[in-house]
C-alpha positions as CSV (number, residue, x, y, z in Angstrom):
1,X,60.3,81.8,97.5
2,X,62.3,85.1,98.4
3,X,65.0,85.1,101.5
4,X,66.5,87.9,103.3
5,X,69.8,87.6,104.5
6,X,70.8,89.5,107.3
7,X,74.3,90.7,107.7
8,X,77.0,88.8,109.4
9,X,74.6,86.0,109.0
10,X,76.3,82.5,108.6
11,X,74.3,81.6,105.5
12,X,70.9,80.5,107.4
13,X,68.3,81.7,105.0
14,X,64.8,82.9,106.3
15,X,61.5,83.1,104.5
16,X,61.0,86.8,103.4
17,X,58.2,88.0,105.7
18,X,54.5,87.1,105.1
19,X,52.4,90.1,104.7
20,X,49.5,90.4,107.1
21,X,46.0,89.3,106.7
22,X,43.7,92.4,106.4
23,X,40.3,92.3,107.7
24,X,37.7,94.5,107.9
25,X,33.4,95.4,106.9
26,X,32.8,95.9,103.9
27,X,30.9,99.3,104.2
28,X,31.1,101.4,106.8
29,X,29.3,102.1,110.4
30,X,27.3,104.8,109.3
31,X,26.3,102.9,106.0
32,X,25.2,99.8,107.7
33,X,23.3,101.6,110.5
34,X,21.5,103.6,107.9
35,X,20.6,100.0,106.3
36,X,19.3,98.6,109.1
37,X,17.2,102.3,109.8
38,X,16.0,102.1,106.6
39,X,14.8,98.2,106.7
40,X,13.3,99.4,110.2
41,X,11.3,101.9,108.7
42,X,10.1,100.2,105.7
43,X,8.7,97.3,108.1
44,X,7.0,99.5,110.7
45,X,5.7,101.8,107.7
46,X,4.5,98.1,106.6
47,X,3.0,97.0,110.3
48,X,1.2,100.8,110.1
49,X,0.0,100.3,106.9
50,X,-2.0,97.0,107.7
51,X,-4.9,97.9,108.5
52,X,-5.4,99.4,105.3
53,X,-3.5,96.1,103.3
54,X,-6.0,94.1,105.3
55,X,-9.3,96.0,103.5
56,X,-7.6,95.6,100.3
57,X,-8.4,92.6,97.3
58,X,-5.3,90.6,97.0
59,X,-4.3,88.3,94.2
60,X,-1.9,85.7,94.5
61,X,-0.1,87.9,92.0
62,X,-0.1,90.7,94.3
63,X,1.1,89.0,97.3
64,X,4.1,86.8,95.2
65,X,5.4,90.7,94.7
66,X,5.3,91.9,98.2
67,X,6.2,88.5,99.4
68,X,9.7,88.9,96.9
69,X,10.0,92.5,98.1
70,X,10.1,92.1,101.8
71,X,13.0,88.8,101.1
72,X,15.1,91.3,98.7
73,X,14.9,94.1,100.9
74,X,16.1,91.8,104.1
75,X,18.4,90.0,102.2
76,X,20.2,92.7,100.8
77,X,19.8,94.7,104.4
78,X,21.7,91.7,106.3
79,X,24.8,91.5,103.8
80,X,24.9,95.6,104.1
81,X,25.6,94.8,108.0
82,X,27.6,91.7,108.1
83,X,29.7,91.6,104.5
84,X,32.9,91.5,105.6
85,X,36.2,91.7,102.8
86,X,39.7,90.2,103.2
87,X,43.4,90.3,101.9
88,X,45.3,87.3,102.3
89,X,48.7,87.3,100.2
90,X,46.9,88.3,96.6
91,X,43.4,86.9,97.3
92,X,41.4,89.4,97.5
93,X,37.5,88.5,99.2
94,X,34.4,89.8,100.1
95,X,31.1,88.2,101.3
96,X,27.9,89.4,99.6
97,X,25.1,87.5,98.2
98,X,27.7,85.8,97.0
99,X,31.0,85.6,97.9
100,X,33.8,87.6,95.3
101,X,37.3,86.1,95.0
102,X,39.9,87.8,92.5
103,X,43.5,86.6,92.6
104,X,46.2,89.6,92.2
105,X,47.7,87.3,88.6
106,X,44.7,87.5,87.4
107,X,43.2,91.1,87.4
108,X,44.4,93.0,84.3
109,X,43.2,96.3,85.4
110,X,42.5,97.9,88.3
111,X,40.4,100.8,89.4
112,X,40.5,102.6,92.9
113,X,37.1,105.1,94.1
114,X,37.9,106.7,97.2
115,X,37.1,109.7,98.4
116,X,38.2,110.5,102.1
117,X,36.0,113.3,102.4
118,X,32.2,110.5,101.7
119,X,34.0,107.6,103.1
120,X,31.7,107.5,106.0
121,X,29.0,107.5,103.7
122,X,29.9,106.1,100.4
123,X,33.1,102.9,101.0
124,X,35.8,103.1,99.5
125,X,35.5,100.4,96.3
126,X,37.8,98.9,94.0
127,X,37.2,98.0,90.4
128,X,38.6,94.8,89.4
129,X,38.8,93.5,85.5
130,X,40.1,90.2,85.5
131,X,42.3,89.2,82.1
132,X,39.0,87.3,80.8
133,X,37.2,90.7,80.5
134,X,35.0,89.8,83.6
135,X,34.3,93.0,86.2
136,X,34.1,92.7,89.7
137,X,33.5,95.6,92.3
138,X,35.2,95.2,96.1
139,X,33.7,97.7,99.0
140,X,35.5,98.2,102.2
141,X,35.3,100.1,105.2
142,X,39.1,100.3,105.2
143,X,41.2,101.4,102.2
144,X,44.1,99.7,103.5
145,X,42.7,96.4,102.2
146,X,41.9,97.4,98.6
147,X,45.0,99.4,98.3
148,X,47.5,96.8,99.6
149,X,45.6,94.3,97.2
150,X,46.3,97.3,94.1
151,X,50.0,96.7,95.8
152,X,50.0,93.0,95.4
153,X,49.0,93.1,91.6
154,X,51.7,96.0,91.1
155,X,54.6,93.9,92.4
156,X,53.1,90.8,90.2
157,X,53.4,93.3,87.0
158,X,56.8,94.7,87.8
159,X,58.5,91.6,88.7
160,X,60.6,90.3,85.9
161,X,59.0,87.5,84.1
162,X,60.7,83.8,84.3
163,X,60.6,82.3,81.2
């Protein structure tokens, strides 16, 4: 553990401060409301459409592949709107299908795609290559998250090495 000392201090030692625990969504507000537009549109284009889908021959085949389509296309649309990423201390995670965890001593390379400019429209994402070779990529509304987690794995690099 690191201590600060503060001058004129009579030797009392106190934890070196605990950085904060970013939270935030994963995409974007204008990304998510377009998801949920565009899952919207694709059900009342399907709700139009049935009176034609109700004249046509269906195999068990045929409706297996809608039946997959309209899950996938919800399923993906709800973790669009509620994945969520957070920094705690050097754990970096974000809720998706599944949930992605990297810890900041274990990522050997890092990433960053950000361009302020498309934020509102494409989320800032991080590229994450863990020391095994495996790739992970992080999205989030706020940069602050994936840069203060590019932070933590710095200091980890830079600090001297106890052997």
């Amino acid at each position: 553990m690191t201590v600060a000392r503060s001058p004129g201090d009579s030797g009392a030692v106190a934890p070196a401060p605990v950085p904060p625990v970013l939270e935030s969504a994963a995409y974007p507000v204008l990304v998510r409301a377009l998801a949920v537009l565009m899952v919207l549109g694709l059900l009342g284009f399907g709700m139009w459409s049935l009176p034609a889908l109700r004249s046509a021959d269906w195999s068990a085949g045929n409706l297996a592949v809608y039946g997959a389509s309209l899950l996938c296309i919800a399923w993906v649309g709800y973790w669009i709107v509620m994945s969520r990423i957070r920094l705690e201390g050097e754990v970096l995670t974000q809720t998706w299908l599944w949930t992605k965890r990297e810890q900041a001593g274990e990522v050997a390379q890092l990433k960053l795609v950000h361009w302020r400019w498309l934020e509102q429209v494409m989320a800032p994402r991080l590229l994450v290559r863990r020391r095994n070779g495996a790739i992970t990529w992080f999205h989030a509304a706020d940069a602050r998250l994936l840069t203060g987690f590019a932070e933590q794995v710095a200091q980890r690099s830079l600090a001297p090495r106890q052997r």
